[in-house]
N, C-alpha and C positions, 0 to 999 in steps of 0.2 A: 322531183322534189329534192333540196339540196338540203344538206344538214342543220342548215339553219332554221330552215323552213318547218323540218321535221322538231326542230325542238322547240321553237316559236307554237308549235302545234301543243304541244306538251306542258310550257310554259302560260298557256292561254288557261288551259284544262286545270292546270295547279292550284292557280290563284281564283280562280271561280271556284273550285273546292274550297282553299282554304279559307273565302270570305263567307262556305256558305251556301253559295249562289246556286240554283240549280241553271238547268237552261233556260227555260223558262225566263228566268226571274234576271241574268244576263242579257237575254234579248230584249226584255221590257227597259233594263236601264241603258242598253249599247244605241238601241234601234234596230240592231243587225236580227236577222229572223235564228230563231232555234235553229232549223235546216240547216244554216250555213255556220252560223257556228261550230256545229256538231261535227260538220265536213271539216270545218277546219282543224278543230282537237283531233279528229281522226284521219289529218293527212290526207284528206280525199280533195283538198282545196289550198290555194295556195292565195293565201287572203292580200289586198289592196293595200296601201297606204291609207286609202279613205276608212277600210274596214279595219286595221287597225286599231288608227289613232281611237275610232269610237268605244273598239272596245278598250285598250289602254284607257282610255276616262274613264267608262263604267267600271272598270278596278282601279281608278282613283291611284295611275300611274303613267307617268307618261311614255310618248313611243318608245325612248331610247332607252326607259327602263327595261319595258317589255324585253324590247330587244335582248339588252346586258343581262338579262335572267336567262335568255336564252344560250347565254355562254356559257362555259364553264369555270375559266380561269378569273381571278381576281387578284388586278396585281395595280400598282401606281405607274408606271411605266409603260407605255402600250406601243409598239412602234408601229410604222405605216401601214405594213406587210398584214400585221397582225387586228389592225381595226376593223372590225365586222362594217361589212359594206352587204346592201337591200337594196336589191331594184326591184320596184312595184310593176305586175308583171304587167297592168295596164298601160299604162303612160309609157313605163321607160325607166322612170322619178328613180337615181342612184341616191341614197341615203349611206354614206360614211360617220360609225360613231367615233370621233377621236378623242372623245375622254376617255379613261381606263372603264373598262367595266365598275369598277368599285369606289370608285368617283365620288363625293358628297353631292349635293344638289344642284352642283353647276355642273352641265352638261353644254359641252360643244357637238354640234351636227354639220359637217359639209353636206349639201345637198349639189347636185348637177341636174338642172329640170333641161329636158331634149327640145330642140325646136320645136313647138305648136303644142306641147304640153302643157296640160292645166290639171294642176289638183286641189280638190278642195276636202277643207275641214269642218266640221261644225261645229257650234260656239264651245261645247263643252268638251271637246281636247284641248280648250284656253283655260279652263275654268280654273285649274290650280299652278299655273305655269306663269312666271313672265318671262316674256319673250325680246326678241331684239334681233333683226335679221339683219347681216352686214352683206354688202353686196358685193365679190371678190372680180367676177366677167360676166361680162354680156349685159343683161338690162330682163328687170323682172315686173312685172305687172301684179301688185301685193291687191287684192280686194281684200278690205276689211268691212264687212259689214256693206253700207254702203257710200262709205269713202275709198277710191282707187288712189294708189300708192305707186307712181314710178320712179323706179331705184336702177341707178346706175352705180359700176364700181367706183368703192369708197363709200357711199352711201349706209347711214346706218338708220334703223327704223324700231324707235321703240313700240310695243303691240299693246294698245288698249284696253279696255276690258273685251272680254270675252263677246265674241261675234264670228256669224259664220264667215271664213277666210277660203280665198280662192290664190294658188300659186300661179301665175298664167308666166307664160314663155310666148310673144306674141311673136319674136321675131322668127329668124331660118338658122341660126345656130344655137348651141347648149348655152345657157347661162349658168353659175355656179353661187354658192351665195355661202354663208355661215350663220348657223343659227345658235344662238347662244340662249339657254333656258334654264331660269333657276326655279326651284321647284319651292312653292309657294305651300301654307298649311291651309285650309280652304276658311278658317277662320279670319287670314289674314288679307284675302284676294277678297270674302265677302264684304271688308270693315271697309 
């Protein structure tokens, strides 16, 4: 477990206290079970992009905040060396944040999905986000819902409302893409 992970752990535990939340009452709104939550706040478990993103919704923030909580510094300038980079230990799935931690509500996310990699999200890691995938190499297979999405580079893909999404990498090498996410008030994504 890498420092990240260990305070991603920590970070998880915080914000379910400070909304509140027991376990319980986190796994009713994530989906993810008590058990594994609990692993994960206690570093026993080194959670998914998919477990995640769910629980980032249930505390009604998105991944890359999760994430930036989990750093320590807050600065406007972030260089390369210094942008917290997550690979989900399933897939592969590299997650680069290149906004500063302390960023307003536009956040930039380089992703690099591995050849034959697919991951997916459910509708409610959309629900206060809009989104916009730019496609930088390779060729990505966006499921939204059920319309399929093929993005080749230069391609840009505005994201709809909220629907379960599938990342798929259908081909034999990495594709890489940019995801650009401004963070919506939930009164303004429901109107």
């Amino acid at each position: 477990m890498d420092d990240l992970s260990a305070s991603l752990a920590a970070v998880v535990q915080d914000e379910r206290l400070t909304r509140g939340l027991s376990l319980a009452g986190l796994a009713e709104a994530s989906g993810v079970s008590r058990a594994m939550i609990s692993k994960i706040e206690r570093s026993e478990a080194q959670p998914t992009a998919a477990l995640l993103a769910k629980l980032s919704a249930a505390l009604n923030l998105t991944l890359s905040e999760l994430i930036a909580r989990a750093e320590v510094d807050s600065q406007r300038l972030i260089r390369h060396a210094q942008q917290t980079v997550w690979q989900d230990p399933q897939t592969g799935y590299r997650r680069r944040a290149v906004s500063p931690p302390g960023s307003t509500s536009l956040e930039l996310i380089e992703v690099e999905l591995p050849a034959g990699a697919e991951v997916r999200y459910p509708a409610e890691a959309y629900r206060f986000i809009d989104q916009q995938i730019w496609m930088l190499e390779g060729h990505l297979r966006f499921i939204e819902g059920d319309e399929v999405h093929q993005l080749d580079p230069g391609d840009c893909l505005q994201l709809g409302a909220p629907q379960h999404c599938a990342f798929v990498n259908p081909t034999d090498s990495t594709c890489r893409y940019l995801v650009a996410l401004d963070k919506l008030t939930v009164t303004r994504r429901d109107s």
